[in-house]
N, C-alpha and C positions, 0 to 999 in steps of 0.2 A: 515528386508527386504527380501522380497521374490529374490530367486537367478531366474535365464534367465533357463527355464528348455520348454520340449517338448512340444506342441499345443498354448504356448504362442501366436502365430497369429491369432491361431482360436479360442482362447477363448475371444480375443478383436474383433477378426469379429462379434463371437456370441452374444457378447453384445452391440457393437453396432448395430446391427441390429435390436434387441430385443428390447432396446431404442427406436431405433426411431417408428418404429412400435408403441411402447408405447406411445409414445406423441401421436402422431394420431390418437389413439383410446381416450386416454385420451379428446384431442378437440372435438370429433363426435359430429356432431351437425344436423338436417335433419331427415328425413324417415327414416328407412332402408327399402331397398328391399332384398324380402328372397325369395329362390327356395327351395325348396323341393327335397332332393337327393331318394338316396334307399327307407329309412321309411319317415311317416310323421310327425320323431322328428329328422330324419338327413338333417339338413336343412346347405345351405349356405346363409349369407349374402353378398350385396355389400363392407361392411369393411372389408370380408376375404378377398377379391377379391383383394382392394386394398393393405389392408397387404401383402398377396400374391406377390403383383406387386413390394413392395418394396424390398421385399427380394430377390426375385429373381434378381434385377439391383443388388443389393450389392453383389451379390453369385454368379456376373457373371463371373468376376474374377479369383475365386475358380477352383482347378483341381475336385474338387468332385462333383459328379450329386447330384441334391436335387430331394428328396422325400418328397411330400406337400400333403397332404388330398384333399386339390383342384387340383391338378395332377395325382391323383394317374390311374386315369381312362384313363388319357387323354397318358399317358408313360406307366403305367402299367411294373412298375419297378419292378423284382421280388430281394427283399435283398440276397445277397449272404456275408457268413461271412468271406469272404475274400477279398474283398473289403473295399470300406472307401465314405459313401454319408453322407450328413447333411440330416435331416428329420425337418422338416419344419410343425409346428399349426399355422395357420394363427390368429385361435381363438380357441382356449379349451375351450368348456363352452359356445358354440352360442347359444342354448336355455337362458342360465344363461343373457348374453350378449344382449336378441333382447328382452327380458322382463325388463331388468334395475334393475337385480342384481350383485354384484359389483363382483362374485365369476369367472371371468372366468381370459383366458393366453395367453400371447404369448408366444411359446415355439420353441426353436432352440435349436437340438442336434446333435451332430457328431458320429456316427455309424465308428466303425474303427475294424475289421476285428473279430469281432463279441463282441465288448466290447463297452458300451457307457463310450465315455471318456471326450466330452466336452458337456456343456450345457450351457442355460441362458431361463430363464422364467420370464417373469414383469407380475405381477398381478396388473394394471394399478389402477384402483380404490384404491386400499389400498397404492398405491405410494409404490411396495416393487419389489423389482429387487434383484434374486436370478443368482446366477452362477459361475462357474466352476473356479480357475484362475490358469493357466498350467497343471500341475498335481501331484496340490502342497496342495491347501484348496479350500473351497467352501465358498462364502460369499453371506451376507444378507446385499444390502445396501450398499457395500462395506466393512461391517467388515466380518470376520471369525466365522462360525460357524461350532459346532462339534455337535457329535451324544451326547444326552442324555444318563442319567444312566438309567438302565432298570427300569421299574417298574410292577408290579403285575401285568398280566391279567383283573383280577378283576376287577382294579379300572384306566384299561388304556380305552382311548378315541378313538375309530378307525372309518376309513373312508372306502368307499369299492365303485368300479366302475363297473355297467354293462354293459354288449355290446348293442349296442343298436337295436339289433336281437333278437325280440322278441317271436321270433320262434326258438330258440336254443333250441335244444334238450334236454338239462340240465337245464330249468329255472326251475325246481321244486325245484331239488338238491340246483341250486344257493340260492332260494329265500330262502330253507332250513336253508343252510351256514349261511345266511344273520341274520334267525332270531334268531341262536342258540348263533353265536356271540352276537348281540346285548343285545342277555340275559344274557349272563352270564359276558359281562364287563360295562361297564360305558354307555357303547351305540357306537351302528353302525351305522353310518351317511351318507347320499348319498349329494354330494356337488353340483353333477353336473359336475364335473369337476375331472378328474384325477391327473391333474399338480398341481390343486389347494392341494388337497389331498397331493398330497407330498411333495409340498412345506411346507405346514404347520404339517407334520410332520421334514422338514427337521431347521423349525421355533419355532417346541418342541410344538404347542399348539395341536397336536394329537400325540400317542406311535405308533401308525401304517397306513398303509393304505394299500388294496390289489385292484385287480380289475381280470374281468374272462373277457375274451374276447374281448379287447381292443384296439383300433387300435396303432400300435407303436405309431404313429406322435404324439398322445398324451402323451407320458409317454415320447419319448428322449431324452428330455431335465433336466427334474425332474429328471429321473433315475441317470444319471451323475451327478448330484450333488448330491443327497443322499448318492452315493455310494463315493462323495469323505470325504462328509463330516462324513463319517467312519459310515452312515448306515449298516443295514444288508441289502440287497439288492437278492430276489431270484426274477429267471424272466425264464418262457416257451416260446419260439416264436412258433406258432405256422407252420405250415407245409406253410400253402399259404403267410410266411415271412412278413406278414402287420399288424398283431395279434397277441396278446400276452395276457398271465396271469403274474401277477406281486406281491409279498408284501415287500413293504419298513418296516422298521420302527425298535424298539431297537430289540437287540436279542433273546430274551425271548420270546417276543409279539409276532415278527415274526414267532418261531418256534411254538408256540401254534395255530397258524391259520394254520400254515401248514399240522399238526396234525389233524384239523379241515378238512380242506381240504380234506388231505387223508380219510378221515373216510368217506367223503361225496362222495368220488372219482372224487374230482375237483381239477384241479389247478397246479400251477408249483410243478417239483419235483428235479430241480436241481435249482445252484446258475448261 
């Protein structure tokens, strides 16, 4: 039995929150209506909207400000690592989500003085609810899950997430990254989805995942649980604090892409 240890409140916030949001999307049934944000693949739908809506009555509660993808324009929260906010995905994965592939998340993370320390993410469709519990193990499901033994480069399976700024100065470099990995291991996959990405490394059915340019909201959740469940975990926040470069996954895999990385002159360069 798990002993009474620190965040125990907010890792049963996070998952029930994460929950119920889950049913909900789980039942969708109707339209969607979608708006079109920055690009014309950063879209919102009507179920962020409501996801959104839920979370926020449950987090009303809470001493800590949330940080939401659908807020972030509207507060324009700048993160400071001394502080402590939940960052809030209404949906990971809304292109994945408004076409009727099953790969997308809810994701809820606690941001605590510059450490992701709680998490919870349900990838609805697959019925799999990952997260955090004190800061003690990370479960799938409710049972416990740890980090995998390393294995080869070669013959490891990685995922990889771009920004969805198609005018970054570095997509050459990136696309570079992108193809050199996929040649030389097993293959590099784009999911759609970041959270999904780590969860399913944190699931062992991928060695790794990175991503360049990423909005936090996407990863807070994932990251925390990676990192409990004794991933290796390196992550860049970027200067304007709502972006990030990230690679979870065993230690080996990790360090080889980072390697990759540096050669490419992309990417995080601490943990």
């Amino acid at each position: 039995m798990f002993s009474k240890e620190k965040w125990l409140t907010e890792s049963s916030i996070a998952l029930a929150v994460v929950s119920e949001i889950s049913d909900v999307l789980c039942d969708k049934n109707g339209c969607h209506t979608v708006t079109q944000k920055d690009t014309f693949r950063d879209i919102v739908t009507n179920y962020d909207i409501t996801s959104q809506t839920i979370a926020l009555s449950a987090l009303s509660a809470s001493p800590y400000p949330v940080l939401s993808e659908e807020l972030h324009r509207e507060t324009d929260i700048i993160i400071s690592s001394n502080e402590t906010y939940w960052i809030l995905d209404p949906i990971d994965g809304s292109v994945n989500f408004l076409y009727g592939l099953p790969l997308f998340t809810v994701s809820l993370g606690l941001y605590h003085q510059g450490d992701f320390c709680v998490g919870a993410v349900a990838i609805p469709s697959l019925k799999e609810l990952y997260f955090t519990y004190c800061d003690q193990a990370a479960c799938l499901n409710g049972k416990s899950v740890i980090c995998s033994r390393d294995a080869a480069f070669n013959i490891s399976l990685i995922s990889c997430a771009f920004s969805s700024n198609s005018h970054s100065k570095n997509r050459d470099k990136e696309y570079a990254l992108f193809g050199k990995i996929n040649d030389t291991s097993m293959g590099c996959l784009r999911l759609g989805s970041a959270a999904v990405s780590i969860c399913f490394v944190v699931s062992q059915r991928l060695s790794a995942a990175y991503g360049l340019g990423v909005k936090i909201w996407d990863i807070a959740g994932s990251l925390a649980i990676a990192k409990q469940a004794g991933y290796e975990v390196k992550i860049r926040i970027h200067d304007d604090t709502t972006t990030a470069d990230f690679i979870v996954g065993s230690s080996c895999v990790v360090k080889h892409i980072a390697c990759l990385m540096e050669e490419y002159n992309l990417g995080t360069d601490h943990d």
